[in-house]
C-alpha positions in Angstrom: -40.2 -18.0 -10.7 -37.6 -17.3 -13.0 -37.6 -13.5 -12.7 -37.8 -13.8 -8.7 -34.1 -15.2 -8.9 -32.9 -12.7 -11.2 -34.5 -10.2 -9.4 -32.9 -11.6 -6.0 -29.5 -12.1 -7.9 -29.1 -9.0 -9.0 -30.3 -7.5 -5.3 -27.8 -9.6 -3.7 -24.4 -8.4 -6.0 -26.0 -4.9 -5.7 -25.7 -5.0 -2.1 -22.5 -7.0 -2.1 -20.6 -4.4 -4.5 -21.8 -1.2 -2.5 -18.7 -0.3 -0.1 -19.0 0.5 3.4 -17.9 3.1 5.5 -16.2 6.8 4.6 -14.7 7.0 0.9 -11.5 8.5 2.8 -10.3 5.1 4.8 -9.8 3.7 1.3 -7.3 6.4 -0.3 -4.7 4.3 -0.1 -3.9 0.7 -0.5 -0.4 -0.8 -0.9 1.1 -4.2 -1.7 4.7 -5.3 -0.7 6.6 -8.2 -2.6 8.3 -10.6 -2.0 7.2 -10.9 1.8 9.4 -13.2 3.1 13.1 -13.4 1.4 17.3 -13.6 1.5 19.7 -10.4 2.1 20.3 -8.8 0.6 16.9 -8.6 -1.1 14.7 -6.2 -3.3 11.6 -5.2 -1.8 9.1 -3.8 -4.4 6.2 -1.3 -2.6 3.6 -0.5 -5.1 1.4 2.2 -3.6 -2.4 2.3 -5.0 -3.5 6.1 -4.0 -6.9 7.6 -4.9 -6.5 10.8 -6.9 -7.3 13.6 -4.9 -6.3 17.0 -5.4 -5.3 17.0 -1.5 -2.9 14.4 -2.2 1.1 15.8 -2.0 3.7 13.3 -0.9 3.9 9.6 -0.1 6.3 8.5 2.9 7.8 5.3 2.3 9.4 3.5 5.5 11.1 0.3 5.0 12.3 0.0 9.0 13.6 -3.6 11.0 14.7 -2.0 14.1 18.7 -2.3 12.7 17.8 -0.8 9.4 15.9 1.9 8.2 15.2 3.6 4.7 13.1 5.4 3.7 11.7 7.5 0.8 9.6 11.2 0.4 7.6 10.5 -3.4 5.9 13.6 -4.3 2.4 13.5 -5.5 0.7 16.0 -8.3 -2.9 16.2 -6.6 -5.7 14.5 -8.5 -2.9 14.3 -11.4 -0.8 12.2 -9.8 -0.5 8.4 -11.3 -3.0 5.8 -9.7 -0.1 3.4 -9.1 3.3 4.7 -7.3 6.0 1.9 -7.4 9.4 1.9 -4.7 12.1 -0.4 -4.8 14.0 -0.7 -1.9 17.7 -2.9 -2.8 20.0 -4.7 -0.5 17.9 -4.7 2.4 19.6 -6.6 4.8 18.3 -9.3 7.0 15.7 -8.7 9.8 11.6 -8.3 10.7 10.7 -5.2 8.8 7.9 -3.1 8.8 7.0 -1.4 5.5 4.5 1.5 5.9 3.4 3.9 3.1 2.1 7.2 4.5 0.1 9.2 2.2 0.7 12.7 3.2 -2.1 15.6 2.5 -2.4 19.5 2.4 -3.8 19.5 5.8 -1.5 17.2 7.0 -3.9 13.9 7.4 -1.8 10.9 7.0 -3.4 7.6 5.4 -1.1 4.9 6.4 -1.4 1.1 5.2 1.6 -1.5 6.3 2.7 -4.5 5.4 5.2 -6.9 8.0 8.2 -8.4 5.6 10.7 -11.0 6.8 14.5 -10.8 4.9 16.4 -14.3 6.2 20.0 -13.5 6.9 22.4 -14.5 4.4 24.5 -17.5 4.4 27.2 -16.7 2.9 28.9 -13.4 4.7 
């Protein structure tokens, strides 16, 4: 009885940690802090991008409709660092959408984007 739930145990996290679909959707990942802040604020983008000798450039957009910046990040292939951080300062108040494009030698984009809210400042 014992082995018949290790065996099932160890069948069910086998089929829980296998990943579904194509290996490209998952190149790249990004997280955005803080989401919701004062202007002027400091938005920090950390870009997760999985090394691929394709890879050349991330795009970094940081855009509210009244505000845009953004930022071209060039990428060494397969050699490039796992973990691409972008600070964006002073970003005034607004809705902003912050969207990482990561740019290959063929030209496919992988984009991932995250909404951020900056609450006007009081004092002016």
């Amino acid at each position: 009885m014992r082995l018949r739930s290790v065996v099932l145990w160890v069948a069910t996290i086998t089929l829980l940690s296998v990943a579904s679909g194509d290996a490209t959707e998952n190149r790249l990942r990004i997280e955005v802090s803080p989401r919701i802040s004062s202007a002027p604020a400091a938005v920090r983008i950390r870009s997760h991008v999985t090394p691929d000798s394709a890879n050349r450039a991330l795009q970094v957009v940081a855009d509210s409709g009244g505000f845009y910046r953004s930022s071209m990040v060039p990428l060494d292939g397969a050699n490039a660092a796992l973990i691409t951080e972008t600070i964006y300062k002073d970003l005034p108040g607004g809705e902003y959408e912050v969207s990482v494009a990561l740019v290959a030698t063929d030209g496919r984009r992988a984009v991932d984007k995250r909404e951020v809210t900056i609450t006007p400042s009081l004092v002016e």
